[in-house]
C-alpha positions in Angstrom: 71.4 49.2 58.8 74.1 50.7 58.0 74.8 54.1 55.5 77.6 53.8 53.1 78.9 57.1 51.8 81.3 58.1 48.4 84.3 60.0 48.5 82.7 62.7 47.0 80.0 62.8 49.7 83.0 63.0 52.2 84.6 65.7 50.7 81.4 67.9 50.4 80.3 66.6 53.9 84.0 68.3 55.1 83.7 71.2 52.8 80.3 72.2 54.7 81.0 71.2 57.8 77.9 68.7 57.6 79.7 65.8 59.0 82.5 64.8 61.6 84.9 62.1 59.7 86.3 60.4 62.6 88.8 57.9 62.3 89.1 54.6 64.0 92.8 53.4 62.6 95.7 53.7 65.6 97.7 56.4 66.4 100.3 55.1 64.6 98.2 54.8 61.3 96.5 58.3 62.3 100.3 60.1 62.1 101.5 58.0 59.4 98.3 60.0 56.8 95.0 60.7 57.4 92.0 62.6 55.7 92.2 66.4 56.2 89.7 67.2 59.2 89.1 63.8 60.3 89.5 63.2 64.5 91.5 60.6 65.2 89.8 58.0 68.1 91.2 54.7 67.5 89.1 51.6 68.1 91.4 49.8 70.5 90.2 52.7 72.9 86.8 53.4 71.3 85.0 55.4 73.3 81.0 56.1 71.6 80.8 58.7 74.5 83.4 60.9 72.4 81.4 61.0 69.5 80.2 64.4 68.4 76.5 64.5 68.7 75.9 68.0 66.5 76.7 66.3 63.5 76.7 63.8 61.0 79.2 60.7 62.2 81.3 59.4 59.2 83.5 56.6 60.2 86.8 56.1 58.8 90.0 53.7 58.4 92.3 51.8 56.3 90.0 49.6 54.2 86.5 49.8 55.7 86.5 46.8 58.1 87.1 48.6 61.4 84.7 51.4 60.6 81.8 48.9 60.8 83.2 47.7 64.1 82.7 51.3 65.3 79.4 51.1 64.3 78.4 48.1 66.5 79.8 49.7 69.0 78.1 52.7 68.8 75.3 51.2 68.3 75.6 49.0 71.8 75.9 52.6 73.9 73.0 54.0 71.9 74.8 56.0 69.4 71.7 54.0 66.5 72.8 58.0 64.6 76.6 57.1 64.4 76.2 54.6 61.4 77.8 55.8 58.0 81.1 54.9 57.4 83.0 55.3 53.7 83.6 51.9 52.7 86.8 52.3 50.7 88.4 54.5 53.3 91.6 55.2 53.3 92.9 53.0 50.4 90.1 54.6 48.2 91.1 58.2 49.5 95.0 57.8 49.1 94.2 55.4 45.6 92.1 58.8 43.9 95.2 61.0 44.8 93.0 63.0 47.5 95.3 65.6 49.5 96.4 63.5 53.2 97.9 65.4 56.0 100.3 64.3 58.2 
């Protein structure tokens, strides 16, 4: 199964500190914008090891698609916790007018 969260449940999830976005788009994407507080560990080198294990793993990238990618994959190492992504990702984030860093 996999846990779908809202923008609005990411933003609280940062503001808290309840969660670690971690985002699965490459480097190039990373630099290019991201979500403020997300990690950056792109899926062509994804590593479940790397995954923060103190708290809640929200997966992140352009559209939605890699993010469930992550999840299989973390799910193959034994990471069954690492499985919530935000579907509408980064189109949904930069689409609501959400701050991005760079």
């Amino acid at each position: 199964m996999v846990d779908v969260v809202t923008r609005e449940q990411v933003k609280a999830g940062l503001a808290d500190g309840s969660i670690a976005l971690v985002d699965v788009r490459e480097p190039h994407e990373f630099a290019a914008g991201h979500i403020p507080g997300s990690t950056s560990l792109p899926l062509s080198r994804f590593d479940p090891s790397q995954l923060p294990g103190d708290k809640r793993v929200v997966f992140v990238c352009r559209s939605g698609r890699r993010t469930l990618l992550a999840i299989e994959m973390s799910r193959l190492f034994g990471r069954a916790d690492a499985s919530t992504h935000y579907a509408g990702s980064m189109l949904d984030w930069a689409g609501a007018g959400e701050p991005i860093e760079y």
